[in-house]
TIMARPA-945804 format. One record per residue (C-alpha): y, x negated, z; residue in one letter. Coordinates in steps of 0.2 Angstrom, whole numbers, plus 2048, in hexadecimal, padded with zeros to 3 digits. Layout:
<nodes>
YXZA/...
</nodes>
This chain:
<nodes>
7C3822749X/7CA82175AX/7C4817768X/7C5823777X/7C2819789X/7B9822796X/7C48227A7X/7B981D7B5X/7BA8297C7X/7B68277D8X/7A48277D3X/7A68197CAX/7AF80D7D3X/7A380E7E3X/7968057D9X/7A27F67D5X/79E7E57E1X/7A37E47F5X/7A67D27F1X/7B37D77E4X/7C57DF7E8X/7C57EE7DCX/7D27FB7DBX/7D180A7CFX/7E380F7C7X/7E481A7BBX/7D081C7B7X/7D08087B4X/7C67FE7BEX/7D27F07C3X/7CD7E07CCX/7D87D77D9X/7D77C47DDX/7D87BD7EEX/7E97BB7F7X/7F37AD7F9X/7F77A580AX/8067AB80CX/8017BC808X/7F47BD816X/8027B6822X/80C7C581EX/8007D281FX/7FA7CB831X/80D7CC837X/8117DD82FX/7FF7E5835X/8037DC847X/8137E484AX/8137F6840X/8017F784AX/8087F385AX/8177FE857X/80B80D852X/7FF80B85EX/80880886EX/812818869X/802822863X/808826852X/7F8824846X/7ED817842X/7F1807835X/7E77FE82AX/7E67EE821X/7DC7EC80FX/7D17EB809X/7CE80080EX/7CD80D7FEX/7DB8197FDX/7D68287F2X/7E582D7EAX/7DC8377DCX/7C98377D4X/7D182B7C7X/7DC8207D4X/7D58187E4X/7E08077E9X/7E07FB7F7X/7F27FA7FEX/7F57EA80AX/7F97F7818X/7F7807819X/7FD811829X/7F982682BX/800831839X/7F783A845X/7FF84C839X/7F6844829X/7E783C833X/7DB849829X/7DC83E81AX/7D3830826X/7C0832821X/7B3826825X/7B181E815X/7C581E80DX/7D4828811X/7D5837806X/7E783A801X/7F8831803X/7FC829812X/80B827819X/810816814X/80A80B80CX/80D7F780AX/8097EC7FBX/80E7DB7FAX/8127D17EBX/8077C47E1X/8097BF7CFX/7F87C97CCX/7FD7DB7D3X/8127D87D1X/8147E27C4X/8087F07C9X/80D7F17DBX/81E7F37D3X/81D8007C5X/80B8087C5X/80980A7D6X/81A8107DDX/81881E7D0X/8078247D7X/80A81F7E8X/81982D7E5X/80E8387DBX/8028397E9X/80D83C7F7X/81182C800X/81F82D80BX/82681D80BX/82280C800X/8257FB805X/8247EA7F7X/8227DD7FEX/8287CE7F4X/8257BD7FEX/82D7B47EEX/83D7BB7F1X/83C7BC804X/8417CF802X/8387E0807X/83E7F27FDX/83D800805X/8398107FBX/83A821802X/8328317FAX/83E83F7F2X/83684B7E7X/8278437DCX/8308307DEX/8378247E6X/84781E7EDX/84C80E7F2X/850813804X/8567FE808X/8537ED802X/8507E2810X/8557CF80BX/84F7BD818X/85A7C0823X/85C7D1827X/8517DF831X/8477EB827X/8487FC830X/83A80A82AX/84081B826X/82E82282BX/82D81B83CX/83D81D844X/840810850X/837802847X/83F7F2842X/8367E283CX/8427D283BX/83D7C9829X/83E7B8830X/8317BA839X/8267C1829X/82E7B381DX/
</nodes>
């Protein structure tokens, strides 16, 4: 006889711990350690200057995990950043953002490396984000992917010593020296 496994919802995953960081992909409940130092570093300086860049030029709002994004009833994920524009600000609730934002930034860690990578981009395109960015602070290095159709392109691979430029927010441009 087959083992059939019940997938979990929305529902469902508001009942796990505040004290633990959950995410739900796919209808499996999936915990998330803590980050790393470096890690935090990043995120402060990325959420520092995209924020500066979207609020002195009134663009949307930008957020830092960990806040829900509900992709689907079966898909709710943390991204480490998460910026909306003032068109898509009806996905902004009081509890979670309801729908794909705009872009989104996860950043590497040998926990979520592989799902950031594969599971992630694919639902993060399914859904409707516009643009993507990995984060990988191993490598020094920061792709860019830009939605066409139901996936991804690789829109640039930014390396140490070079200037990331996002497709989504024209006129932004964050030198990676000052990430790495």
């Amino acid at each position: 006889m087959l083992k059939t496994q019940t997938k979990l919802t929305y529902a469902d995953y508001l009942k796990t711990s505040d004290d633990e960081r959950y995410e739900l992909l796919s209808g499996e409940l999936v915990m998330s350690p803590s980050p790393k130092e470096i890690h935090q570093y990043i995120l402060g300086q990325l959420h520092l200057r995209l924020g500066t860049f979207i609020y002195e030029r009134n663009l949307g709002k930008v957020y830092v995990a960990p806040f829900d994004v509900v992709l689907s009833e079966t898909d709710v994920v943390q991204p480490d950043v998460i910026f909306v524009s003032n068109q898509r600000s009806g996905v902004i609730t009081a509890d979670n953002i309801r729908g794909a934002p705009d872009l989104v930034v996860e950043i590497l860690s040998p926990a979520t490396a592989v799902r950031d990578r594969t599971l992630k981009l694919d639902l993060y395109a399914q859904h409707g984000v516009q643009e993507y960015w990995i984060v990988d602070p191993d490598a020094k290095s920061i792709t860019v992917h830009v939605r066409s159709g139901n996936r991804f392109e690789i829109a640039g691979i930014y390396e140490e010593e070079q200037s990331l430029r996002s497709p989504t927010l024209a006129d932004f441009n964050i030198a990676l020296p000052e990430l790495f």
